[in-house]
C-alpha positions as a Markdown table, in Angstrom:
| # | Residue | x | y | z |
|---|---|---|---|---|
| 1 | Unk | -0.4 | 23.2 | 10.8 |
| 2 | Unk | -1.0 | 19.8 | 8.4 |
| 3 | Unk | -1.4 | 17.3 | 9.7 |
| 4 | Unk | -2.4 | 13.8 | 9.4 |
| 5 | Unk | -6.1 | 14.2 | 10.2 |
| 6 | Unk | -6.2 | 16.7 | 7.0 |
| 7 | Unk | -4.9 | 14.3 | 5.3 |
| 8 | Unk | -7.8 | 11.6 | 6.7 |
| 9 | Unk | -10.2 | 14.1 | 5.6 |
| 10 | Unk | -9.1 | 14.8 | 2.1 |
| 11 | Unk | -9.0 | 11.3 | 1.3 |
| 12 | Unk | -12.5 | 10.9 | 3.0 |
| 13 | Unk | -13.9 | 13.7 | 0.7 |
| 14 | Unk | -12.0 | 12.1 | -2.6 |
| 15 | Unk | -14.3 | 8.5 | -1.6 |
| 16 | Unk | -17.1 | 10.8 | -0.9 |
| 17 | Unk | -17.4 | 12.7 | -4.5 |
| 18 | Unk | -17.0 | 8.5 | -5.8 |
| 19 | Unk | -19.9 | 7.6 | -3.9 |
| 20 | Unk | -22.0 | 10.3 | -4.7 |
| 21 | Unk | -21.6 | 9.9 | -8.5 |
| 22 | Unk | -21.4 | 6.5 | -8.6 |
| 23 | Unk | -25.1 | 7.3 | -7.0 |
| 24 | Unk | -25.8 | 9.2 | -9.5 |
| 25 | Unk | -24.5 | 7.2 | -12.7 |
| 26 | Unk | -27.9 | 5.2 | -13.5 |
| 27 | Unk | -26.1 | 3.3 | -16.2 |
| 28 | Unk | -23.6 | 1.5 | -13.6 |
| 29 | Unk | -24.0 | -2.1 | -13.5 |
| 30 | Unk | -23.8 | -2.0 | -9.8 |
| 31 | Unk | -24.7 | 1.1 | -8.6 |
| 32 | Unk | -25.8 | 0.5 | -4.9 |
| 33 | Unk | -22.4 | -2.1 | -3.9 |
| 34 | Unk | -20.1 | 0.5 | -5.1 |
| 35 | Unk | -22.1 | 3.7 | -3.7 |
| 36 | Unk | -22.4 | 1.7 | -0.7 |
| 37 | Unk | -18.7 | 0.6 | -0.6 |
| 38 | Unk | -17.0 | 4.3 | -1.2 |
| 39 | Unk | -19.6 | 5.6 | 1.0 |
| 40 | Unk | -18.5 | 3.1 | 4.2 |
| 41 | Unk | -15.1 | 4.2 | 2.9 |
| 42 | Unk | -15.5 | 7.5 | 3.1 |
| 43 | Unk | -17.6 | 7.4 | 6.4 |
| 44 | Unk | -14.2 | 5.4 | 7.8 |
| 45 | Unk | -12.0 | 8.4 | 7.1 |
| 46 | Unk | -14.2 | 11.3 | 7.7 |
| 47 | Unk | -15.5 | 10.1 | 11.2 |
| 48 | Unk | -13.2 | 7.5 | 12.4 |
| 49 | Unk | -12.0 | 9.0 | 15.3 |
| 50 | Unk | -15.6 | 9.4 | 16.4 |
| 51 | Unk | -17.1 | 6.1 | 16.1 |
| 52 | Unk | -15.1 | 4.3 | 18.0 |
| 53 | Unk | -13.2 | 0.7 | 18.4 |
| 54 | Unk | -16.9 | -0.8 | 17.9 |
| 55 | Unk | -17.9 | 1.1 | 15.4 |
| 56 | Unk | -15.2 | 1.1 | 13.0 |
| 57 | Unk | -15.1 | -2.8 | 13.6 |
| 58 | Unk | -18.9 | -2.8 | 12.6 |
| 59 | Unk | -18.0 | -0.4 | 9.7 |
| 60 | Unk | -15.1 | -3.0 | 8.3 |
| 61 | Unk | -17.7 | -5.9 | 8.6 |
| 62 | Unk | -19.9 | -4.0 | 6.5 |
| 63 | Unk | -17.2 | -3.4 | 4.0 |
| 64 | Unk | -16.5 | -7.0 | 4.2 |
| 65 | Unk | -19.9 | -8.2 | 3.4 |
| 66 | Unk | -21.1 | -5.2 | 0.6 |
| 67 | Unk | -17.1 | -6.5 | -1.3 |
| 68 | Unk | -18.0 | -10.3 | -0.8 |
| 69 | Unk | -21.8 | -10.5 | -1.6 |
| 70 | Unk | -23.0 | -10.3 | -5.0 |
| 71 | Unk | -19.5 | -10.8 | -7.0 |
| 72 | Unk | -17.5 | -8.6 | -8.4 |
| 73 | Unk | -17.9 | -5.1 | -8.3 |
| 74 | Unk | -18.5 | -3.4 | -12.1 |
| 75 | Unk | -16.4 | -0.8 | -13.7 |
| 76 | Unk | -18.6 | 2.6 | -14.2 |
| 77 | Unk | -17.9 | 4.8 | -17.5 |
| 78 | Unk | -18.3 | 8.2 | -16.1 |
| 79 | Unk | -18.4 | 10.8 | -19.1 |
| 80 | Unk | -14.6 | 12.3 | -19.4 |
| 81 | Unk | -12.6 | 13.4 | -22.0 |
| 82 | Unk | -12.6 | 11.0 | -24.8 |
| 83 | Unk | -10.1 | 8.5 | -25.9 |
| 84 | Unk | -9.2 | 10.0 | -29.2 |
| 85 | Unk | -9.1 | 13.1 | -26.8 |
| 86 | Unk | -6.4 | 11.3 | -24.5 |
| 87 | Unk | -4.2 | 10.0 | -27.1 |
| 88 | Unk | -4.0 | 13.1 | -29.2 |
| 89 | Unk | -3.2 | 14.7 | -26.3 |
| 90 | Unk | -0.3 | 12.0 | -25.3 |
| 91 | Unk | 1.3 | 11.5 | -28.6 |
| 92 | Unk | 1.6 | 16.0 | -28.0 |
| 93 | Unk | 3.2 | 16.1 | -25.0 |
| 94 | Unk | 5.0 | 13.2 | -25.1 |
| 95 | Unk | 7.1 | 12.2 | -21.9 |
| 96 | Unk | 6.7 | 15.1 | -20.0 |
| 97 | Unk | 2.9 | 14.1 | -19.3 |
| 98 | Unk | 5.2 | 12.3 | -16.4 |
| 99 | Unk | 6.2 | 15.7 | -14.7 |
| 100 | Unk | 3.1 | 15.5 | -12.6 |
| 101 | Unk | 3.8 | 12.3 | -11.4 |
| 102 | Unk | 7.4 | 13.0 | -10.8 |
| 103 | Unk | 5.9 | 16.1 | -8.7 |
| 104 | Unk | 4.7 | 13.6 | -5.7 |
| 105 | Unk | 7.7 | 11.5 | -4.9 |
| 106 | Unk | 9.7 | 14.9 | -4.9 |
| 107 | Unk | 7.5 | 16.9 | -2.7 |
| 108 | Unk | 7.2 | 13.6 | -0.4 |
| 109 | Unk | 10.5 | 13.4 | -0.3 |
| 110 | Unk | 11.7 | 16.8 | 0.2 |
| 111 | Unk | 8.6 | 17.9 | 2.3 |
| 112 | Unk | 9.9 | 14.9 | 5.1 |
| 113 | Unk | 13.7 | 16.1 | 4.9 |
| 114 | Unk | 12.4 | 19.8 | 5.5 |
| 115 | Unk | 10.5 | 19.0 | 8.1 |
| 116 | Unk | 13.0 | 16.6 | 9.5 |
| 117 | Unk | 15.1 | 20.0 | 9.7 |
| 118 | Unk | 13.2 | 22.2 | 10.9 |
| 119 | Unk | 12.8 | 23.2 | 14.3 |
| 120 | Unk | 10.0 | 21.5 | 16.2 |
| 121 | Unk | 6.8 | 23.5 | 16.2 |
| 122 | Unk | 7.3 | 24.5 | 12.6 |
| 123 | Unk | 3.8 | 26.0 | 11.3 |
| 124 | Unk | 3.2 | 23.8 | 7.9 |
| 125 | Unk | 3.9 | 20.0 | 9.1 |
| 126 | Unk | 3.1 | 18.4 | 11.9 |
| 127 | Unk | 6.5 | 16.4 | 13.2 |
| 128 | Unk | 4.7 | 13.3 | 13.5 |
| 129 | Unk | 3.8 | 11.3 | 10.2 |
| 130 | Unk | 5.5 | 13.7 | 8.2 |
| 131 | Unk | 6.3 | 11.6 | 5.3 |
| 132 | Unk | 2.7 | 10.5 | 5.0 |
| 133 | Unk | 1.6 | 14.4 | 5.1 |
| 134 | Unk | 4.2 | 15.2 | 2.5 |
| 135 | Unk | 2.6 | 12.6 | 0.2 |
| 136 | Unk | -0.7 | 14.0 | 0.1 |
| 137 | Unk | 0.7 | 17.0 | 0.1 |
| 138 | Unk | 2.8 | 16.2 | -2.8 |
| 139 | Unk | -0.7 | 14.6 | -4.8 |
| 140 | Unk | -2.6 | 17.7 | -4.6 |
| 141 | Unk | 0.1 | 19.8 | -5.8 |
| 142 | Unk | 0.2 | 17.0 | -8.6 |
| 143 | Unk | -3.3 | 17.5 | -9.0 |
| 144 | Unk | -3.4 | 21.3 | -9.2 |
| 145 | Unk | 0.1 | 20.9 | -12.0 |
| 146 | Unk | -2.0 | 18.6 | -14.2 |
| 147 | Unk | -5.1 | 20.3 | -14.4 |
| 148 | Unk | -3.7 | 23.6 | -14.9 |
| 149 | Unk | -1.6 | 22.2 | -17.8 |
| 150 | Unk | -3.5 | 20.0 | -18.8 |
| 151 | Unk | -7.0 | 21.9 | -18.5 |
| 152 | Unk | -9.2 | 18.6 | -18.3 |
| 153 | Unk | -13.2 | 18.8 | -17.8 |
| 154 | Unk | -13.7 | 19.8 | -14.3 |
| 155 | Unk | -14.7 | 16.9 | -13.2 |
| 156 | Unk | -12.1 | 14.7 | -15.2 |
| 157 | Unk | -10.4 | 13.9 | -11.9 |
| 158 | Unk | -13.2 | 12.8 | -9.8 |
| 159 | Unk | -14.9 | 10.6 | -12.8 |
| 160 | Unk | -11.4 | 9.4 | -13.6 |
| 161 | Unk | -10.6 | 8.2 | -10.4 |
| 162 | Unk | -13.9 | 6.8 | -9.7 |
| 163 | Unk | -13.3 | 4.8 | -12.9 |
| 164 | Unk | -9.7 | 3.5 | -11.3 |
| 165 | Unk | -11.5 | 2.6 | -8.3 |
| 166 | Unk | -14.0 | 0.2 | -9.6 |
| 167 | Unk | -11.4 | -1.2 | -11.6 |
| 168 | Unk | -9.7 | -1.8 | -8.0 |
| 169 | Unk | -12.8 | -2.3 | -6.6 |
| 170 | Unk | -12.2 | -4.1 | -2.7 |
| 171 | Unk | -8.5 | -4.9 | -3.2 |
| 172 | Unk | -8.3 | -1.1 | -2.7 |
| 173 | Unk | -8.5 | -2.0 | 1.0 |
| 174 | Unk | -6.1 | -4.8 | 1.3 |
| 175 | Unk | -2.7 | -3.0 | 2.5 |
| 176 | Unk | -4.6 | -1.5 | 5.1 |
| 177 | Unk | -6.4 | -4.4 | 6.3 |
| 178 | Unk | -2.8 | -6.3 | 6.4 |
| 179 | Unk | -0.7 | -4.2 | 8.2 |
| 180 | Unk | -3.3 | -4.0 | 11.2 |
| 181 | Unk | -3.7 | -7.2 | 10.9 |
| 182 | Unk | -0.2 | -7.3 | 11.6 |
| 183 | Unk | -0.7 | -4.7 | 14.6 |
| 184 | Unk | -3.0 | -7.1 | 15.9 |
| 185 | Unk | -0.3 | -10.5 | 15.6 |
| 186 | Unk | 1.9 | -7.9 | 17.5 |
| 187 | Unk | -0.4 | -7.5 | 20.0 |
| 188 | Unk | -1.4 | -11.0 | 20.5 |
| 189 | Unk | 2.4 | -12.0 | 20.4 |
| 190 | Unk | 2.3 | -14.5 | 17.6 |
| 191 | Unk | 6.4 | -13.3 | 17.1 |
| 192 | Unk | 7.0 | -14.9 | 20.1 |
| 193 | Unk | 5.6 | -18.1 | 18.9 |
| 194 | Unk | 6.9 | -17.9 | 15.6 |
| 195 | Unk | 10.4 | -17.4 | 17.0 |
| 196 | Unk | 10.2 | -20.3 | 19.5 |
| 197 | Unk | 9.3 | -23.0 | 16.8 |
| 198 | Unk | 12.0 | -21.1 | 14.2 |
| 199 | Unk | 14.4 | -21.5 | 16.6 |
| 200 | Unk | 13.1 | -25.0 | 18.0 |
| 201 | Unk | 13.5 | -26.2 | 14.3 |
| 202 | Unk | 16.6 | -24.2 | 12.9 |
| 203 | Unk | 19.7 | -23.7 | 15.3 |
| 204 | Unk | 20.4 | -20.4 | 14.8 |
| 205 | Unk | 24.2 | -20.2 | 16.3 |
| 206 | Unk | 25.4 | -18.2 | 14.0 |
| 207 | Unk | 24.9 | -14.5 | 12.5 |
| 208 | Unk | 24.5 | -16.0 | 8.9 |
| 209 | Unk | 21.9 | -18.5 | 9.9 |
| 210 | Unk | 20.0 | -15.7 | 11.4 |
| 211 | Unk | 20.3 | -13.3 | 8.7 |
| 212 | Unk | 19.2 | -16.2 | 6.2 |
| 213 | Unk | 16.0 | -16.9 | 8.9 |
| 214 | Unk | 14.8 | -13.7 | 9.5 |
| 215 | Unk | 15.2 | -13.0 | 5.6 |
| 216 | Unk | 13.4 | -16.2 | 4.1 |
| 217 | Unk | 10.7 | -15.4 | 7.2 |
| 218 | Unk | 10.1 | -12.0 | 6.1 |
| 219 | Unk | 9.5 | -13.5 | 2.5 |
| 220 | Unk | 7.4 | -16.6 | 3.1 |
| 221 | Unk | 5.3 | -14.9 | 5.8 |
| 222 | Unk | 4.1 | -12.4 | 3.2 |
| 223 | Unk | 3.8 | -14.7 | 0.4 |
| 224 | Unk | 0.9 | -15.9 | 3.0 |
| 225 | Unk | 0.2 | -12.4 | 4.5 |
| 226 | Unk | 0.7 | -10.3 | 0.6 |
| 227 | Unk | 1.4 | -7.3 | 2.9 |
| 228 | Unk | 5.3 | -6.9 | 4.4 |
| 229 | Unk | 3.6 | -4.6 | 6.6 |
| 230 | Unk | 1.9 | -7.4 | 7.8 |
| 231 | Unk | 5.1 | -9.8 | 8.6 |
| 232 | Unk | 7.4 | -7.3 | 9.6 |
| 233 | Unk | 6.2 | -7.3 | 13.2 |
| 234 | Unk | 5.6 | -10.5 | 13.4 |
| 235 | Unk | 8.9 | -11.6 | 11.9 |
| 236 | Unk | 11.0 | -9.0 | 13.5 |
| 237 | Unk | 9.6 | -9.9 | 16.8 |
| 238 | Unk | 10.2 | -13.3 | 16.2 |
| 239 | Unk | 13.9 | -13.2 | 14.8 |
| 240 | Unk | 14.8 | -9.7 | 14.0 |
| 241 | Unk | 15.2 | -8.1 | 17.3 |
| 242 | Unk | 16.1 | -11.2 | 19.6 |
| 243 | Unk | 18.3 | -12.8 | 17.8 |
| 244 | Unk | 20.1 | -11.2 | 14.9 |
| 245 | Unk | 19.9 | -7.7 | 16.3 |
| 246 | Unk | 20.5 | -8.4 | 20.2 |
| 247 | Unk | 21.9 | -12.2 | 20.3 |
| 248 | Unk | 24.4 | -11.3 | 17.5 |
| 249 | Unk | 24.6 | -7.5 | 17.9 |
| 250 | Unk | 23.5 | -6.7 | 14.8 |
| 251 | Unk | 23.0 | -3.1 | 13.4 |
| 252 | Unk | 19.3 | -2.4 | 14.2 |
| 253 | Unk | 18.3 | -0.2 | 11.2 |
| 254 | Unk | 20.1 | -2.4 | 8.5 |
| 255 | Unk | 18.5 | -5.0 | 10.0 |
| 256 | Unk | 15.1 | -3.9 | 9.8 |
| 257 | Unk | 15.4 | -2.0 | 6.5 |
| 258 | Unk | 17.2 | -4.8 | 4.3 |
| 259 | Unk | 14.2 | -7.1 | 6.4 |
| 260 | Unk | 11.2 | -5.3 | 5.3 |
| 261 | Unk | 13.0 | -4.8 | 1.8 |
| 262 | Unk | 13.1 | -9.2 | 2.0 |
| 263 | Unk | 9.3 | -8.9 | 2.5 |
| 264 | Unk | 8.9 | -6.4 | -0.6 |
| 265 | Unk | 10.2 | -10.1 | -2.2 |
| 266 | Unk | 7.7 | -11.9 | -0.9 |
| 267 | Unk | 5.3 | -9.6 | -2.2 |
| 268 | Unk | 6.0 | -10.1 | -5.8 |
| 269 | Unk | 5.6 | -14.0 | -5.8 |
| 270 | Unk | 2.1 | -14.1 | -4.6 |
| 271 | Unk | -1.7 | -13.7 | -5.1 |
| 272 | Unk | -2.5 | -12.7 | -1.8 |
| 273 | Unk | -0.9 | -9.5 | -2.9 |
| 274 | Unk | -3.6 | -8.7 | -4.9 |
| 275 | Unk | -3.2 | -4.5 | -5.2 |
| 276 | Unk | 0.2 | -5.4 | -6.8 |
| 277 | Unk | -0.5 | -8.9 | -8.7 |
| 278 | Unk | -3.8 | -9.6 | -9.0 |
| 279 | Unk | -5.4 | -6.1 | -9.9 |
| 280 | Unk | -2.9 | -5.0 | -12.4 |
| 281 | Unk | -3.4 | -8.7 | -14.4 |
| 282 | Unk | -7.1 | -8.1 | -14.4 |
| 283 | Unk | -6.7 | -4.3 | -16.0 |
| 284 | Unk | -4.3 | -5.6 | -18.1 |
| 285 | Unk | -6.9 | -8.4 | -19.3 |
| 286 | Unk | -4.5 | -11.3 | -19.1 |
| 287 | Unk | -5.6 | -14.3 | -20.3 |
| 288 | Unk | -4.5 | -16.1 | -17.0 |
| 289 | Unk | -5.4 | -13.4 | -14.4 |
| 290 | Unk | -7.2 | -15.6 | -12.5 |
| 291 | Unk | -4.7 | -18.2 | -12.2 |
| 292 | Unk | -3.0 | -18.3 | -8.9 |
| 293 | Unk | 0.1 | -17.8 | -10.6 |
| 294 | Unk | -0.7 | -15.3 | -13.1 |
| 295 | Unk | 1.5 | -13.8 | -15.8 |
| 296 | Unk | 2.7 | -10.6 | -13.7 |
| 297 | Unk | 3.5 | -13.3 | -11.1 |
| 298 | Unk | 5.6 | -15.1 | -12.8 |
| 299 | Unk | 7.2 | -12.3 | -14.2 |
| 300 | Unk | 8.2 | -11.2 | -11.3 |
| 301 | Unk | 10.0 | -14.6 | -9.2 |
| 302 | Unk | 13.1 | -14.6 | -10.6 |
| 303 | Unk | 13.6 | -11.1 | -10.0 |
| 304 | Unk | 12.3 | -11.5 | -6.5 |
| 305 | Unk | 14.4 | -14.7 | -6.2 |
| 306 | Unk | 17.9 | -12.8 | -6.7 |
| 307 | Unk | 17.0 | -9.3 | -4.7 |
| 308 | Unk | 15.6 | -12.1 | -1.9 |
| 309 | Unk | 19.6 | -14.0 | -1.7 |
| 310 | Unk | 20.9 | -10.2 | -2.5 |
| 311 | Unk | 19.6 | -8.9 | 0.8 |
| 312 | Unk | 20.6 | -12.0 | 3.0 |
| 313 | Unk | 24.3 | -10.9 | 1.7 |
| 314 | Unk | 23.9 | -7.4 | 2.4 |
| 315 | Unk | 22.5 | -7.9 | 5.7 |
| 316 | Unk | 24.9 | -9.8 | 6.4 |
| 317 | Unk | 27.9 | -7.8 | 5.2 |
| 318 | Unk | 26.4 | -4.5 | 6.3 |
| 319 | Unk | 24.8 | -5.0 | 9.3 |
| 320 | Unk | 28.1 | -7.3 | 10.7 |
| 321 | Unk | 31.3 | -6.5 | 8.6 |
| 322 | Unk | 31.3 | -2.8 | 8.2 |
């Protein structure tokens, strides 16, 4: 049976094969950081479980300190196929170089309803984490499409990825660093604080007012987080759950899926979400991409804006009126 440890160790061996030829590319600019980097990476998902609450906390440190020392981490050129290579092939096949990415969201999503229907002890995915297990599952099959189809060098995936990754470089840990950093304001009950000075300074007495709190929460706590992972505990703790769901009796899923959709909001009007904002100005070479309000940024407000008021209203129709 899959399950999400294979899915730990697949990863882990992806970072692995980075680090080892980023170790072996002599022309990188900075060869040691990112070897170093991928490696700890790698080391994280392979072993994990094994080193412990300490260890992993020492391991994150030292991610910490090899992303922050020294600037920013360079952008290899492994030897792959060649651009002229690339676009002959792209102006060939046109649109239907999207079928392999078309083949992950499909397998993700139709490996998690099959599953979800199927009787418990089924022998190809585990019940638990299903949907991340059908998404990995869903890449390699991706993976296995493209190459066959495609027939790349051999190493075309490995060099091509480790090229995506330094272009990443340490923002490639930022959702995961969020959402437990957001496990650990759970923990530490910062909901319940949040809540007590939201409701000390807003008198939420009616189902609208709650809806239009919890919403604009979700929103401005990930503008400061960048991660809705991040503010959804916190913010459903604080408002979600007490108030609009058992105060006001308020449907519990609409709630919390139009609330973490008002976080996905949040996320688009701000730097700290740097995998989505900050990263894709840089490889786009904006001329402002290190402006705190870069071009994608601002972009992306107004659209954020409406879908922000367009999910108070649907909360509040759906989750009270129907």
């Amino acid at each position: 049976m899959i399950t999400l440890q294979h899915a730990y160790i697949v990863v882990g061996l992806m970072f692995l094969a980075f680090a080892v030829f980023t170790a072996t590319d002599r022309a990188h600019p900075t060869r040691i950081r990112n070897t170093l980097f991928w490696g700890l990476i790698a080391a994280s998902m392979l072993f994990g479980d094994l080193l412990g609450g300490l260890g992993n906390g020492l391991l994150v440190v030292a991610l910490v300190i090899v992303g922050a020392v020294g600037g920013k981490m360079a952008v290899g050129q492994p030897a792959t196929t060649s651009l002229e290579e690339r676009r002959e092939a792209a102006e060939r096949r046109g649109n239907a170089l999207f079928v392999p990415a078309l083949i992950i969201p499909l397998v993700a999503v139709g490996g998690t309803l099959l599953a979800k229907h199927t009787a418990p002890g089924a022998w190809l995915i585990s019940s638990t984490q299903t949907t991340l297990i059908a998404l990995g599952l869903g890449c390699l099959i991706a993976l296995f499409a493209a190459m066959a189809w495609f027939r790349p060098p051999v190493l075309a995936p490995v060099q091509e990825g480790r090229r995506l990754m330094d272009a990443i470089g340490w923002a490639t840990l930022l959702p995961q660093m969020l959402a437990s950093l957001g496990a650990v304001f759970l923990a530490a009950d910062v909901g319940g604080v949040v809540g007590e000075l939201v409701s000390q300074a807003v008198p939420l007495t009616t189902p609208l007012l709650a809806v239009i709190a919890y919403c604009l929460g979700m929103a401005l706590f990930t503008i400061v987080m960048g991660n809705a992972f991040a503010a959804f505990p916190v913010m459903t703790a604080a408002i979600g759950l007490p108030i609009v769901v058992h105060q006001f009796d308020g449907n519990p899923a609409i709630v919390c899926a139009i609330g973490m959709l008002a976080g996905f909001c949040g996320t688009l009007m701000t730097p700290m979400a740097a995998n989505f904002n900050v990263v894709p100005a840089n490889l786009l070479e904006l001329p402002d991409r290190d402006a705190a309000l870069n071009g994608v940024i601002r972009a992306q407000i107004p659209t954020a804006l409406i879908m922000l008021g367009a999910n108070i209203v649907l909360m509040y129709l759906l989750a009270f009126r129907f």
